[in-house]
N, C-alpha and C positions, 0 to 999 in steps of 0.2 A: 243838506244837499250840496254837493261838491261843485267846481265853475265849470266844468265838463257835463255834469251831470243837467244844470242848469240850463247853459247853452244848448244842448239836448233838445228838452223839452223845449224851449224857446224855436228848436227850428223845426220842431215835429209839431208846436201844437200853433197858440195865437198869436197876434201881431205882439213883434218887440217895440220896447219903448222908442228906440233909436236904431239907424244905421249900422247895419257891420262896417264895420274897419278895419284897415289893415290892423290898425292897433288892437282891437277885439282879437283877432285873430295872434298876434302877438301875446296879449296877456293869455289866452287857453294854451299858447304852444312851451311860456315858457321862457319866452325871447323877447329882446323888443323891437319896438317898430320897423327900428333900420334892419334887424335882420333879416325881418319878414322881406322884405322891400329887397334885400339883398339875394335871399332865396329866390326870390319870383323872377329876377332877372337875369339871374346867374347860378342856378342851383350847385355849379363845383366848388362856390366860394362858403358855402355852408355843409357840416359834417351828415351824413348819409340820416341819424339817428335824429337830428335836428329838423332835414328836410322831413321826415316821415312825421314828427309832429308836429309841422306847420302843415302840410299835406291833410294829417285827421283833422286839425282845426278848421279848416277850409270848406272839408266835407260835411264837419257838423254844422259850419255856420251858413252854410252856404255865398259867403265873398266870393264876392266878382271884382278881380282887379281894375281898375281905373284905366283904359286904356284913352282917355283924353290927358295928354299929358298936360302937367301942370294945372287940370281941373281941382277948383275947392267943391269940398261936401255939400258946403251949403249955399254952394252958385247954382239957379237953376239954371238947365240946359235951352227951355222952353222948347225941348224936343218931347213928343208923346211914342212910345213904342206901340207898335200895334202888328200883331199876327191874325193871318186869316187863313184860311185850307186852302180858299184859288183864290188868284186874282182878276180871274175871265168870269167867272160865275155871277152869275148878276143877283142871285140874293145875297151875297158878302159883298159884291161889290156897292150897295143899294144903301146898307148900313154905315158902312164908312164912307159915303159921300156924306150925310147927313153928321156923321160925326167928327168926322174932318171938319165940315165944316164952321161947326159952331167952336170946336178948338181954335181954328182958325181966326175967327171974329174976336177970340181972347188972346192972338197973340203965339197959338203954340203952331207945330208944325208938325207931320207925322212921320215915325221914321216905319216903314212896311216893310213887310218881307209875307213872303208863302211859306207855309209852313205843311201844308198837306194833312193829312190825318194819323201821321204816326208820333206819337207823342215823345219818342227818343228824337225826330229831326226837331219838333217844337222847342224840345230843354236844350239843344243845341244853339238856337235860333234865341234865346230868352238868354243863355251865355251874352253871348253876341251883344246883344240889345243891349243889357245892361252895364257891359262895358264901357259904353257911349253917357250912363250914367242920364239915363232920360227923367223925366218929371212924372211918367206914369206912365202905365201899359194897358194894352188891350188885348185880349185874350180872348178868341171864339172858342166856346163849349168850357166846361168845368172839370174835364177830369186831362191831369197832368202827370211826371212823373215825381216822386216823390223830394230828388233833386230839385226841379223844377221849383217848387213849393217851397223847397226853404229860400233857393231864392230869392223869390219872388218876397216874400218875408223878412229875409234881411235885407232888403232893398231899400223895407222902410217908406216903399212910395205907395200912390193910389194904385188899385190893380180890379179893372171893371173885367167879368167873365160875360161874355156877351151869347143871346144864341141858346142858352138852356138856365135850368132854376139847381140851387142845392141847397140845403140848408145849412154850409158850412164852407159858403165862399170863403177865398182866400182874402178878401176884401166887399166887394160888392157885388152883386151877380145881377143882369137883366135881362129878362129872354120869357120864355114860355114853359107848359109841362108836355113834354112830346108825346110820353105815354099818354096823355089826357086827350092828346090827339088822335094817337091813333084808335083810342075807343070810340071819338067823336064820330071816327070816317067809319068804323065799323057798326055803330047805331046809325049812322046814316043810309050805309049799306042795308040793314037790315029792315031800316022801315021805310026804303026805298020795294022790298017784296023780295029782293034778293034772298038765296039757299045756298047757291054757290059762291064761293071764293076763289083767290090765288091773291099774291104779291111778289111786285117785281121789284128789286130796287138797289140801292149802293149798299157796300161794307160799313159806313163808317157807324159810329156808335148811339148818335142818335136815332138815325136811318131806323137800326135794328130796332131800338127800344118801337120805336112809332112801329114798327111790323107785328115783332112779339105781342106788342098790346091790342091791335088792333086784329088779330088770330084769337088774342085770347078771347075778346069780348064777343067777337061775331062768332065764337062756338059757344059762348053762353048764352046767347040769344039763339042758339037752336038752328045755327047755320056750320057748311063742313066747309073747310078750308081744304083747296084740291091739290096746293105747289106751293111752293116757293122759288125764284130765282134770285140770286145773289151775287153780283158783282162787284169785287174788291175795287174796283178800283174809281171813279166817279165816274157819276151819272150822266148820260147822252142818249141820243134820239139814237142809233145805233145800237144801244143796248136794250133800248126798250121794246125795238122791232125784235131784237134777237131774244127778251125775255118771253114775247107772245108764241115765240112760234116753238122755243124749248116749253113753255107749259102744252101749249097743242102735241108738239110731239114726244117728250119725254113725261107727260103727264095725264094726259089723255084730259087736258080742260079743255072742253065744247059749249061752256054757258055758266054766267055769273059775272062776278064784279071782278074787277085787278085793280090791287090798292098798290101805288104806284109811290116811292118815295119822294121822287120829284115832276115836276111838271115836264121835262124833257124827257124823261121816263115813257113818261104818260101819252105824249106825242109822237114818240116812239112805236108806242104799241096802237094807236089810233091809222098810224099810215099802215102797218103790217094789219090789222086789221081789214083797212079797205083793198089793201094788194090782195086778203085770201078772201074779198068778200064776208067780210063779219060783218051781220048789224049792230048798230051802237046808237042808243044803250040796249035794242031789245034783245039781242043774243049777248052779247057781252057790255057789259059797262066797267068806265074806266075811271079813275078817280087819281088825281094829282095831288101835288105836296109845293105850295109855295107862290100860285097866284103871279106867275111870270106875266110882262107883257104880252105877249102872246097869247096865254090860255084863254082868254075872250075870244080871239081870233080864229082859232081853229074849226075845225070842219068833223063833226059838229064841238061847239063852246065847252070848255075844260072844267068841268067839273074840281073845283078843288079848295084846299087847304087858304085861308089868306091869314099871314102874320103882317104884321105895320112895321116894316122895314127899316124906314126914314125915320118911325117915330120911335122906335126899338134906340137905335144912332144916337138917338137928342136926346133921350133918355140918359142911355149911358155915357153923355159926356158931358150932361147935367150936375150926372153924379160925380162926375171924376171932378170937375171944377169947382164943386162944393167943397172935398176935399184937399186942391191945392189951394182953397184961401181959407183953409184952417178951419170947415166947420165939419160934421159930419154929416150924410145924408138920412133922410127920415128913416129908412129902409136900408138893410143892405140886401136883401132881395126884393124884386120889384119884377112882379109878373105882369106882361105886358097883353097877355091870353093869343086871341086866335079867333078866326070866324070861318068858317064852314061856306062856301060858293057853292049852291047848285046851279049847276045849268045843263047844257044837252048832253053830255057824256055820260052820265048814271042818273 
């Protein structure tokens, strides 16, 4: 196998032994160090045919230039990177308290950014990051873009995916099985006496899995799924009023359960609900996704999903600090499950 071909696999498949470098990228293009070094700074001062194979090198290896100048490889930053989809949402926000924190008590510091749910701003955003050349990163959910991944790879550092399970983390992964949820809610549904269904909820990728699964099972249990509403964009009490009232009118749903992807969802369609006079849960019942402060609160109490937020956080930066003092962790999947809340909403 040839040093292209090599490099290759190394960025498509498992962890490499070491670091890319500039010099890595050097020995595939051909050139050495100072060239590469001289390309990145000044691409007129290197020939067109030379840039174009330090360019492919770059792309197989995935290198991220150094932009802390004068930084060495093997100084750490004691900076940790971490992306999340929002930074107002209080189930992302709930995780990185707790895992902030215990980085903190060791000394590291977080460097955050929002990154939303499109996985082209994420690998943007993971550029960025690793230019600062952090001691590890945080990552919510596990699917990225391909780029992304070699990255992350030749960065060489800890890399926790937080927020879902795979069997093929890019390092460590700690979260839950969403599909395993949304059957839960839909065996809940179902041996709650519910026939009817609907779901209301966000675009993003988990969202769906927890819906798709949770249709599939509540029609194997001998019950009809009456809608769907889906909103690209995230989840609020605004959209959850407006997904009640597009299954009422563009659906014709008059009774059953609505499996809600999130708790603001869910609060959503409980106010529109009492605006058109629905009873809840006996004419319709509502089921949430995330166990917010609130969902106890509500009128009547939210029925929903609870994941361990804080201890999801401690978890994943348990793991990552096993890995910066050189050992590895038991697991690199570490499923943290989920509990099911009844209360007066379904």
């Amino acid at each position: 196998m040839n040093k292209t071909s090599n490099l290759r696999e190394r960025a498509s498949g498992g962890r490499p032994s070491g670091r890319v470098t500039m010099a890595t990228v050097g020995r595939l293009a051909g050139v050495s160090q100072v060239t590469v070094s001289r390309a990145l700074s000044d691409p007129s001062k290197v020939s067109p045919a030379t840039m174009r194979r330090i360019r492919d090198a770059i792309d197989i290896t995935g290198f991220v230039p150094n932009a802390v100048a004068g930084a060495l490889a093997s100084r750490r930053s004691k900076l940790i990177s971490a992306l999340v989809p929002s930074l107002t949402n209080t189930v992302y926000a709930s995780m990185m308290q707790s895992f902030s924190d215990l980085m903190r008590d060791n000394g590291y510091e977080l460097l955050l950014s929002e990154c939303g749910f499109q996985a082209e701003t994420e690998e943007k955003l993971i550029a960025a990051h690793l230019s600062r050349r952090p001691d590890a990163f945080y990552l919510t959910g596990i699917h990225h873009t391909t780029r992304a991944r070699q990255m992350l790879i030749g960065a060489d550092i800890p890399v926790v995916e937080v927020w879902d399970l795979t069997d093929t983390p890019i390092d460590i992964c700690v979260g839950f099985d969403h599909r395993e949820v949304g059957r839960a809610m839909a065996d809940f549904a179902a041996d709650a006496g519910y026939r009817h269904a609907a779901t209301v909820g966000a675009g993003d990728a988990r969202a769906l899995r927890r819906r798709d699964a949770f249709a599939d099972r509540f029609a194997a249990r001998g019950g009809t799924c009456a809608g769907d509403v889906t909103f690209q964009d995230s989840a609020s009490v605004a959209h959850g009023r407006e997904g009640l009232s597009r299954l009422i009118d563009e659906h014709g749903f008059s009774s059953g359960v609505i499996a809600c992807s999130s708790d603001l969802m869910a609060e959503g369609i409980l106010i529109e609900a009492q605006k058109r006079r629905l009873s809840v849960p006996d004419q319709i019942g509502v089921l949430g996704f995330g166990d917010q402060d609130f969902a106890a609160h509500l009128e009547p109490a939210l029925s929903t999903v609870r994941v361990d937020r804080p201890a999801l956080g401690t978890t994943a930066a348990q793991a990552v600090l096993k890995r910066l003092h050189g050992s590895n962790p038991e697991h690199s999947r570490v499923d943290i499950g989920f509990q099911l809340i009844r209360r007066g909403s379904a």
